[in-house]
C-alpha positions in Angstrom: 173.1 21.0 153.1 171.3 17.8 154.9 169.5 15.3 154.0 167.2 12.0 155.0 167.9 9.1 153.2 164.6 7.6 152.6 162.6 4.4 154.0 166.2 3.8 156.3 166.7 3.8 160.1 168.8 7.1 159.6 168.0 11.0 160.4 170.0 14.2 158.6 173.2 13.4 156.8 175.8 16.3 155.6 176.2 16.5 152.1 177.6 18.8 149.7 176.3 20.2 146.6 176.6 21.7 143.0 172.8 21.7 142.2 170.5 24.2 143.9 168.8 22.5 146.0 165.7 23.7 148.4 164.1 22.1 151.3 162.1 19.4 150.4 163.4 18.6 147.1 163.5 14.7 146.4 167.3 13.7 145.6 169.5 11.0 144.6 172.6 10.6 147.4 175.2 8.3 147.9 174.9 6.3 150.9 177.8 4.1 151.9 178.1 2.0 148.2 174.5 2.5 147.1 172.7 6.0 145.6 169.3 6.3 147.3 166.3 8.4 147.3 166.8 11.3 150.2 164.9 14.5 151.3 166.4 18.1 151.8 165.5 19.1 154.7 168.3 22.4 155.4 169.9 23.9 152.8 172.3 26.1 154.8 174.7 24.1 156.6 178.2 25.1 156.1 180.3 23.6 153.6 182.9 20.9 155.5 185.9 19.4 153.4 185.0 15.7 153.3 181.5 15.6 151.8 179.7 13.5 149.6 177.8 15.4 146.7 174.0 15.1 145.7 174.3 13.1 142.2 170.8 14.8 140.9 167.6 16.8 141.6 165.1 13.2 141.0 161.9 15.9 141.3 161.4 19.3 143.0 159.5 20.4 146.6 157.8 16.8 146.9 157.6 17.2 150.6 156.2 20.7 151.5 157.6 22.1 154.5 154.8 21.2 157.0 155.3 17.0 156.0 158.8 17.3 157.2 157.7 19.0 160.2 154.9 16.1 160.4 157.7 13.4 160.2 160.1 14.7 162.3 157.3 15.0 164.8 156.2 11.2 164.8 160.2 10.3 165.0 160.7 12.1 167.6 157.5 11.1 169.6 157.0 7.8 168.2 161.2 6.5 169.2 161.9 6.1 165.3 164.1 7.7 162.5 163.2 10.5 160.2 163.8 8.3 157.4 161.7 5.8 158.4 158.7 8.5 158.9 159.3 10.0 155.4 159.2 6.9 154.2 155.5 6.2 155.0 155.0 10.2 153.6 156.3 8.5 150.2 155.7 5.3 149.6 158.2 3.4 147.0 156.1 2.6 144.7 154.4 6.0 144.2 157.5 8.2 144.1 158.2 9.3 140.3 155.4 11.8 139.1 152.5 10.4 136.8 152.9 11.1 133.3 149.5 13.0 133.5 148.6 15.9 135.3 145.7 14.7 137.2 142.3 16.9 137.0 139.8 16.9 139.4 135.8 16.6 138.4 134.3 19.7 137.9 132.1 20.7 141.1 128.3 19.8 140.7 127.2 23.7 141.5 123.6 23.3 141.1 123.6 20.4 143.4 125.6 21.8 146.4 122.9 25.3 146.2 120.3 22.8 146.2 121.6 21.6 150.0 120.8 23.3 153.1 121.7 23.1 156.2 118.9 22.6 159.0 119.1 25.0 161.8 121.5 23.3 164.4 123.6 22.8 161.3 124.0 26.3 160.9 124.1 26.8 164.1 127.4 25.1 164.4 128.7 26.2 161.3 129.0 29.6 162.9 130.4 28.3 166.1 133.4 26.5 163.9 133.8 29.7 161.5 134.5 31.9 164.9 136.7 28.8 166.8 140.4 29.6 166.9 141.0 26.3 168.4 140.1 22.9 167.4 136.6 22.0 167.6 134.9 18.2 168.4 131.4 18.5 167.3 129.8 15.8 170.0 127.1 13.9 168.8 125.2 10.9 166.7 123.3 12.7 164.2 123.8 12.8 160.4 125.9 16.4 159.3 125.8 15.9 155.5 124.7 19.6 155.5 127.3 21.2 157.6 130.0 18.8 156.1 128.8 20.3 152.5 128.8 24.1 154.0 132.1 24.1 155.6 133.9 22.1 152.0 131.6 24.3 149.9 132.6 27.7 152.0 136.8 26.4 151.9 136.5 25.9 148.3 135.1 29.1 147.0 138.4 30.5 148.8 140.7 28.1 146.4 141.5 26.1 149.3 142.3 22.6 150.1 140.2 20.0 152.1 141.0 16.9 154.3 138.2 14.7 155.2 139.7 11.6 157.2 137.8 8.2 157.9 139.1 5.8 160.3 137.8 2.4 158.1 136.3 1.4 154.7 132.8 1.3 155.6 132.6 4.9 156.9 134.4 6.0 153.6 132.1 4.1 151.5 128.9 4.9 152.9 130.2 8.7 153.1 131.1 8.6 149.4 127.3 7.3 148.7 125.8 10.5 150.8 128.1 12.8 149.1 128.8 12.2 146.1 125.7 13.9 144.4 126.7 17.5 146.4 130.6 16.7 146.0 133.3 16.0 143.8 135.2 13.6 145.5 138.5 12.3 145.2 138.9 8.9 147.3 142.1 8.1 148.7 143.7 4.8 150.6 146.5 2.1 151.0 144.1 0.0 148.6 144.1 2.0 145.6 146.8 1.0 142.6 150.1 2.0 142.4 149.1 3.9 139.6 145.7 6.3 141.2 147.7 6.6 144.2 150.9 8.5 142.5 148.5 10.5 140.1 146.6 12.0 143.2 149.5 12.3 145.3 151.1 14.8 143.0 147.4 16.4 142.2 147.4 17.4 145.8 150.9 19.0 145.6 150.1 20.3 142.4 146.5 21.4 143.9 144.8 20.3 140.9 143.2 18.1 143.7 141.8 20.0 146.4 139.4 17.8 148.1 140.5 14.7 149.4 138.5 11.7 151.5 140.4 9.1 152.4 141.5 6.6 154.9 144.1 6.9 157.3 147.4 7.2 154.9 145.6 10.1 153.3 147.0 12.1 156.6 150.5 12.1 154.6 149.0 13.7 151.3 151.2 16.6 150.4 148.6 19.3 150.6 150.3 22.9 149.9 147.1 25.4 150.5 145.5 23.1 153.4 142.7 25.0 155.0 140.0 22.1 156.8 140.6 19.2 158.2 137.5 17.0 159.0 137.8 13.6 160.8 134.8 11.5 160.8 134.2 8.7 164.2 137.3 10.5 166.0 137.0 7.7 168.4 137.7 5.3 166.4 140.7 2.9 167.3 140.8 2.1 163.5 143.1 5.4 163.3 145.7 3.8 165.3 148.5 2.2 162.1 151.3 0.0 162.7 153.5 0.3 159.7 156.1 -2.0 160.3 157.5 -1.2 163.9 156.2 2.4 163.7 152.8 3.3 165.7 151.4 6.3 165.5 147.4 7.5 165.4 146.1 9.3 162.2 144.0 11.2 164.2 146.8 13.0 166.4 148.5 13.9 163.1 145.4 15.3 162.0 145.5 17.8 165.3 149.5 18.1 164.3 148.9 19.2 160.8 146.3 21.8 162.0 148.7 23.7 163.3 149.8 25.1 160.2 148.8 28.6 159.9 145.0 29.1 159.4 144.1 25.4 159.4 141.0 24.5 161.4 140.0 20.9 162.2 136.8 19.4 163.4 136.5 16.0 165.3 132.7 14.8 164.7 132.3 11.7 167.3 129.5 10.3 168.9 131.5 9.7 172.3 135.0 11.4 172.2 137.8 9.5 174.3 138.2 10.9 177.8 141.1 12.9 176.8 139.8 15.0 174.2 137.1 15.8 176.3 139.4 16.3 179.1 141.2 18.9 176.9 137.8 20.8 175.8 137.5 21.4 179.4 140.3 22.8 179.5 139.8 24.9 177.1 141.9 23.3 174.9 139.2 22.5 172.2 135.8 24.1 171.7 133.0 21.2 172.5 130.1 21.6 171.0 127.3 18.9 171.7 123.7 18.0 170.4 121.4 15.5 171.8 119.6 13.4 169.2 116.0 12.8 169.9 115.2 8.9 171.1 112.2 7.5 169.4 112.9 3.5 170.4 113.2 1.9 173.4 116.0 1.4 175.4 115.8 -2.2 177.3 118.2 -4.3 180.0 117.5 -7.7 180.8 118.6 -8.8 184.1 120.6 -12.5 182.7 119.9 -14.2 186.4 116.8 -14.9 185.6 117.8 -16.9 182.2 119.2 -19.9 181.4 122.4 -20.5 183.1 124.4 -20.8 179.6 122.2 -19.1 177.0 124.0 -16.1 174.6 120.8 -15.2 173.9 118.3 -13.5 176.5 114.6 -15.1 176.0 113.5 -11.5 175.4 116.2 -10.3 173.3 115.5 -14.3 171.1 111.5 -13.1 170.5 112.9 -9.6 169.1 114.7 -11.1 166.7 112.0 -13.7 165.7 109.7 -10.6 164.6 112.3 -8.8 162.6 110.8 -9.6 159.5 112.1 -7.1 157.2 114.3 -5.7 159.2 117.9 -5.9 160.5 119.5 -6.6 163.8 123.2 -5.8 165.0 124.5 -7.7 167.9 127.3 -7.3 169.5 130.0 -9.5 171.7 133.2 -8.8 172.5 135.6 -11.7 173.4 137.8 -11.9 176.2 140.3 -14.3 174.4 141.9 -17.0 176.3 141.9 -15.1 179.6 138.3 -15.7 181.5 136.6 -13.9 184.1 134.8 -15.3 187.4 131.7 -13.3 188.0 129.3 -13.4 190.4 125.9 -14.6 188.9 124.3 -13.1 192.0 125.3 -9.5 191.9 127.2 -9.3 188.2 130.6 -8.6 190.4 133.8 -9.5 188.4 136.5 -9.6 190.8 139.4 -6.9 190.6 143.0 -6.9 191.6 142.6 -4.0 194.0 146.1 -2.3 193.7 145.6 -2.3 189.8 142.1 -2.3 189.2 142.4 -4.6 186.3 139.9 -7.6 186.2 142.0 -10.8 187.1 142.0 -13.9 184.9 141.4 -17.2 185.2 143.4 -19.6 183.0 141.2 -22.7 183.7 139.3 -23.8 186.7 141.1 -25.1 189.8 143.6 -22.4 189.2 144.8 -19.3 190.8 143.4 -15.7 189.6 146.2 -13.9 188.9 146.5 -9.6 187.6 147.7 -9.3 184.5 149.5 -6.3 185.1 151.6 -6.7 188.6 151.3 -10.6 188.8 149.3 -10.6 192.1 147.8 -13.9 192.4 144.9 -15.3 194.4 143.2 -18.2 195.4 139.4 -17.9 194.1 137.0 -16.9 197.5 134.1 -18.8 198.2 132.0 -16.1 198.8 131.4 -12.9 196.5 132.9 -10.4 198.7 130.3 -7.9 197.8 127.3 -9.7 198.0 128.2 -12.6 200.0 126.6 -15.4 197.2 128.1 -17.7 196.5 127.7 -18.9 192.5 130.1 -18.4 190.3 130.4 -18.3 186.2 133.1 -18.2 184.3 132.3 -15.4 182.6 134.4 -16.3 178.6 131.6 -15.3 176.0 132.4 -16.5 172.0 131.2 -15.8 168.8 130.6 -19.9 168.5 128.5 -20.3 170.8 126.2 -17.2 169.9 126.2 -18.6 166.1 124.7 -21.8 166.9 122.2 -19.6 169.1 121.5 -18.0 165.8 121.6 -20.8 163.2 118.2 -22.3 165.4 116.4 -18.9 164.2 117.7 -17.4 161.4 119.2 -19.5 158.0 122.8 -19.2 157.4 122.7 -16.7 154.5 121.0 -14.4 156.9 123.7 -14.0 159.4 127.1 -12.2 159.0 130.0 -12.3 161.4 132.4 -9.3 161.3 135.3 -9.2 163.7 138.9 -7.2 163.9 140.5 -10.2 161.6 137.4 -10.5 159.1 135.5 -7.3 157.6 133.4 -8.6 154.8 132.2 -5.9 151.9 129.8 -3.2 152.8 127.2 -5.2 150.4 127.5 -8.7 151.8 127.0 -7.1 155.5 123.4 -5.2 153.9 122.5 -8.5 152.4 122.3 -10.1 155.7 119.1 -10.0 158.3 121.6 -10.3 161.1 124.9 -8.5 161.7 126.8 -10.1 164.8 130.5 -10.1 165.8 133.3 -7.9 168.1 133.6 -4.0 168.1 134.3 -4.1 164.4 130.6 -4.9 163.8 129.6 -1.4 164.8 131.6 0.3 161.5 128.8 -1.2 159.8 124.7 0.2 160.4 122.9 -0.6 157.1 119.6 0.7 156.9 116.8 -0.6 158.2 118.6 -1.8 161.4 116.0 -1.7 163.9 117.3 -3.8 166.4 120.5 -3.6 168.8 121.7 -5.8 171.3 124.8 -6.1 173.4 125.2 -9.4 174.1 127.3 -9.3 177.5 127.6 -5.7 179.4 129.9 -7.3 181.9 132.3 -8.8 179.0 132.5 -5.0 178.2 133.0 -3.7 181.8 135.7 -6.6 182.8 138.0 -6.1 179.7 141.7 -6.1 181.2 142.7 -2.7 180.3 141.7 0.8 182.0 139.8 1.9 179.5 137.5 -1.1 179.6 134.7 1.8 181.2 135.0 4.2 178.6 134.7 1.8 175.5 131.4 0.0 177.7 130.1 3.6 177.1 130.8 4.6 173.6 129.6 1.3 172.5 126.3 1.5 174.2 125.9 5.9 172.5 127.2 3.7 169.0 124.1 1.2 169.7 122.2 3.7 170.7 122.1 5.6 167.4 119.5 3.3 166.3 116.7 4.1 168.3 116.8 7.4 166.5 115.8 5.7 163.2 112.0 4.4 164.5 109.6 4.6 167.2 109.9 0.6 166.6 113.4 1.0 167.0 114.6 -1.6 170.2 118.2 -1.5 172.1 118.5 -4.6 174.6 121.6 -4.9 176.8 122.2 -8.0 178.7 123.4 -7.8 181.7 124.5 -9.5 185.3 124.4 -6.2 186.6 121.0 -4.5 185.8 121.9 -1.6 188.1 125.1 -0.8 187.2 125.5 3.0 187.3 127.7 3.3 184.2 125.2 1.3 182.2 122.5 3.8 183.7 124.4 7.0 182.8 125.2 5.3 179.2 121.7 4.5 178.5 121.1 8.1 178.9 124.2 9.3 177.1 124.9 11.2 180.1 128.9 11.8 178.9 129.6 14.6 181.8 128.7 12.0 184.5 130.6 9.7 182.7 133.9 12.0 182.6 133.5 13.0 186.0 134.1 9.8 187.0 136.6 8.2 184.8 138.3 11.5 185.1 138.2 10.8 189.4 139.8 7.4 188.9 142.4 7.9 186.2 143.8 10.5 188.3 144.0 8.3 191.3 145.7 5.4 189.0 148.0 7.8 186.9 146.5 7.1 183.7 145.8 8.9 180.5 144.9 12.2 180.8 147.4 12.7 184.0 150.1 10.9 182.7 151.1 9.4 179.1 151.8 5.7 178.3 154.5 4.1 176.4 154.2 0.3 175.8 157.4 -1.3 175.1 157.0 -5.0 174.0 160.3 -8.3 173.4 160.6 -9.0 169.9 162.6 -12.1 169.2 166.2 -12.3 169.6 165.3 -9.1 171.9 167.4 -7.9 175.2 166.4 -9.5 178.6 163.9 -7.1 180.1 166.5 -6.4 183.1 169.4 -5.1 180.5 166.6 -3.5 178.7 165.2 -1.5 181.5 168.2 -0.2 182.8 168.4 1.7 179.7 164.9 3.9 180.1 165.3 6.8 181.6 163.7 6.6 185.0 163.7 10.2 186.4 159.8 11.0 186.5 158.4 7.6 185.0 157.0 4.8 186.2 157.8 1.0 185.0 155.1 -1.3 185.2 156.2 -5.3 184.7 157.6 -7.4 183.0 154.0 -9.0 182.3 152.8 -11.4 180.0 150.3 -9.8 176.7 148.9 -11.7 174.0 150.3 -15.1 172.9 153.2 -15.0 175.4 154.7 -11.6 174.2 156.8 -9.7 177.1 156.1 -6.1 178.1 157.3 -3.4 179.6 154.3 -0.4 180.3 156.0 2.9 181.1 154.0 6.0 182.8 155.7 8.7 182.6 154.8 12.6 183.4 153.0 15.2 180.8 155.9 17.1 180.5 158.2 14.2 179.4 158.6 13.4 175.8 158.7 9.9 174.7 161.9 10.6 172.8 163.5 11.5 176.5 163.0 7.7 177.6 165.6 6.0 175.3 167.4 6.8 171.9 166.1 5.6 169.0 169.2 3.8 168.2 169.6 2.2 171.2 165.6 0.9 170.9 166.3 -0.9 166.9 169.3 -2.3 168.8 167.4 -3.9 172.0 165.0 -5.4 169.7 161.7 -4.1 171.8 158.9 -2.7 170.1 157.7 0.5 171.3 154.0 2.1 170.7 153.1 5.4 172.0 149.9 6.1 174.0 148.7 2.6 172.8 144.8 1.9 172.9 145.0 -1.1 175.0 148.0 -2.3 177.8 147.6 -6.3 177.1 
């Protein structure tokens, strides 16, 4: 037999043994001197002289068959160990059974026949019922009914449900909407040791059958999964760094669905290029809504304002009539690295083999690419519009709060950003919700008013994406004017004709694609080509020893460049029908002392 030693940088070792055993039994082996915590994963490998034997049976089938096939996938894809991946399947803390069987809330039947679905609702609940492949439902608008339907029509069949959130707030404020139709089981890395172990083994014992839960919830050990649904699929809260292992809940959501007779639905209000790329394809079934616009959609041209205001004089009297209401904002930072822009025309100058926006460290200095090192004195004149003033184009969340402190009292503001997510109640007790990206997981009600801050912070991000998150946060803003004919959307902007910002304000996503789709192709990036981002740990191999080992046959290696605070890295494109696994051995990886993430969300 074989087996994976658990939470260790190993794969299958031989063992022999007296007990009958059956794959994924949870066993005690010896290991070296120590007697640790392993997996069955085959239980008919022939019997070899030599062989240590399994000391005891610790509990029976704790990994069902399709969460060893779910590890061994993300080890292999991901450049890690089985045991490793099995490890984040079974936490140490959670992996004795609770002394209690757990038992799920009875289901609130008069409720759930009290719901129906409105007509588009039911509309794509046929579509889904009839889809053999996976299905992205492609739009803005609230599904509480269809969500309801498709658990309702899954349970009546005894089966077991999956609904999957990339971040707290879309959990909580889910929870709130459901709960009187629903009885929900919550699950996430925040829970006690205790809650966690007790619905762990109710979902393997299927005394829990429907789950909602945050990204970990992806490793529950369902046994009679049916539906998978993941909520904002485009998300980058579903990418998870455990340790040194990356991987993206949502792609193990698609993995899992391949069991037999498991659909999954992706409802997002701008799926990622490559999704969409796939649906045209035929890949996934697309189906799309439009969601009626009762506000106004408004860009102010920033050349006509003050030359270092955050705030737009229009954008300033919005927010001075809010009165009851709320107002999001939102500004992403470009860190250390600033831009030079063009205050004439909104141009941000490009490196033009890479097309990634080059830097400027501090004035006086030379623009350099991020990405190939290309360096360049800054030009005097804007080469497309000939003008000649310049701005250093390096928007903060400072200088936007002292903006705001001269309307609004502090207790009315709240700042949410990537390294500080307050509590879904302090963000509804506040007038005025501002920060980064993070800021849109939050939309309290009564939010009337929308506002990004800097469109050409957006556009000018140093990363090839930076077009495709410009327009899903502009459809994520957007979702307001839906609420209210008073309802107001603002985007600042150097660039008042920009046709991306055009196409956005529409929600015109097959323009969109069209183009991005044009590009990538012409740069060799994701959907043409996959990425792997290797970055130098400390007391790491020199990039030259370390890239002699990746396989170069049908790859491309892009650097050694610089990423945040200093860090080396190594981007590697390499062909569709490569496997990351193919690029270097595991082994060999732990051993160089890189860090590797697959397909990662952002190149710096």
């Amino acid at each position: 037999m074989k087996a994976i030693p658990l939470w260790r940088p190993l794969g299958p070792l031989a063992y022999s043994s007296s007990i009958a055993t059956r794959i994924g039994d949870l066993v005690r082996a010896p290991l070296g001197s120590k007697s640790v915590p392993a997996c069955v994963v085959s239980v008919t490998e022939p019997l070899r002289d030599g062989l240590k034997d399994i000391e005891e049976i610790i509990a029976h089938r704790v990994f069902p068959t399709s969460l060893i096939e779910l590890c061994l996938h993300i080890s292999d894809q991901h450049l890690c160990f089985p045991g490793e991946t099995l490890g984040l399947a079974l936490p140490r803390d959670i992996m004795r059974p609770p002394r209690r069987t757990p038992t799920c809330a009875p289901q609130k039947q008069q409720n759930l026949r009290n719901l129906k679905m409105r007509t588009d609702e039911e509309r794509a609940a046929v579509l889904i019922d009839k889809s053999k492949r996976p299905v992205i439902l492609h739009s803005g608008g609230d599904y509480t009914g269809l969500t309801v339907g498709l658990i309702r029509k899954s349970l009546s069949r005894g089966k077991q449900i999956l609904m999957l959130f990339p971040h707290e707030p879309g959990l909580a404020r889910a929870y709130e909407r459901l709960k009187p139709y629903l009885a929900l089981e919550v699950y996430h890395a925040g829970l006690g040791q205790k809650e966690r172990r007790r619905m762990r083994h109710g979902v393997r014992s299927e005394d829990v059958n429907l789950v909602a839960g945050l990204r970990s919830a992806v490793f529950l050990p369902f046994t009679n999964l049916e539906l998978i649904l993941v909520f904002d699929a485009d998300s980058n809260s579903y990418r998870v760094r455990s340790h040194h292992i990356h991987y993206n809940a949502r792609d193990l959501a698609l993995f899992r669905a391949k069991e037999k007779g498991v659909k999954v639905v992706f409802f997002s209000i701008m799926p990622c290029v490559e999704n969409l790329h796939s649906a045209g394809s035929g890949k996934f079934n697309l189906i799309e809504r439009r969601i009626r616009q009762r506000g106004k959609a408004l860009i102010t041209d920033m050349r006509m304002e003050k030359r270092e205001a955050v705030l737009s004089k229009p954008l300033t009297d919005e927010l001075r009539k809010l009165r009851q209401n709320r107002a999001l904002l939102l500004l992403n930072r470009l860190g250390i690295s600033a831009r030079l822009l063009c205050t004439d025309c909104g141009n941000v100058l490009t490196c033009p083999e890479c097309e990634i926006p080059l830097k400027l460290k501090s004035p006086g200095m030379p623009l350099e690419c991020r990405l190939c090192g290309r360096k360049e004195e800054p030009p005097q004149q804007c080469p497309r519009c000939k003008g000649v003033r310049w701005q250093i184009l390096s928007p903060g969340l400072e200088g936007l709060k002292k903006e705001l402190l001269c309307i609004f009292p502090k207790d009315d503001l709240c700042e949410v950003t990537a390294g500080h997510r307050p509590i879904v109640e302090e963000v509804s007790a506040a007038r005025v919700i501002y920060g980064t990206s993070a800021a849109l997981e939050y939309l309290p009600p009564k939010t009337t008013l929308a506002a990004m801050l800097s469109w050409d912070a957006e556009r000018s991000r140093a990363d090839f994406r930076s077009a495709e998150r410009a327009f899903r946060d502009v459809l994520y803003l957007r979702r307001i004017l839906a609420s209210s004919p008073e309802s107001k959307l603002i985007v600042q902007t150097y660039r008042p004709k920009d046709k991306l910002l055009e196409y956005a304000l529409k929600a015109d996503a097959e323009w969109f694609l069209r183009s991005e789709l044009r590009r990538r192709r012409e740069l060799g990036y994701p959907p043409y080509r996959r990425l792997v981002l290797f970055k130098k740990g400390t007391k790491a191999w020199d990039q030259s020893r370390f890239c002699n080992n990746i396989r170069h046959e049908g790859v491309e290696l892009l650097g050694p460049y610089e990423v945040n605070r200093g860090v080396t890295a190594v981007l590697v494109k390499l062909r569709r029908d490569i496997s990351p696994g193919d690029l270097i051995d595991a082994a060999i990886l732990k051993k160089s002392g890189w860090n590797v993430e697959v397909d990662p969300a952002e190149i710096f």
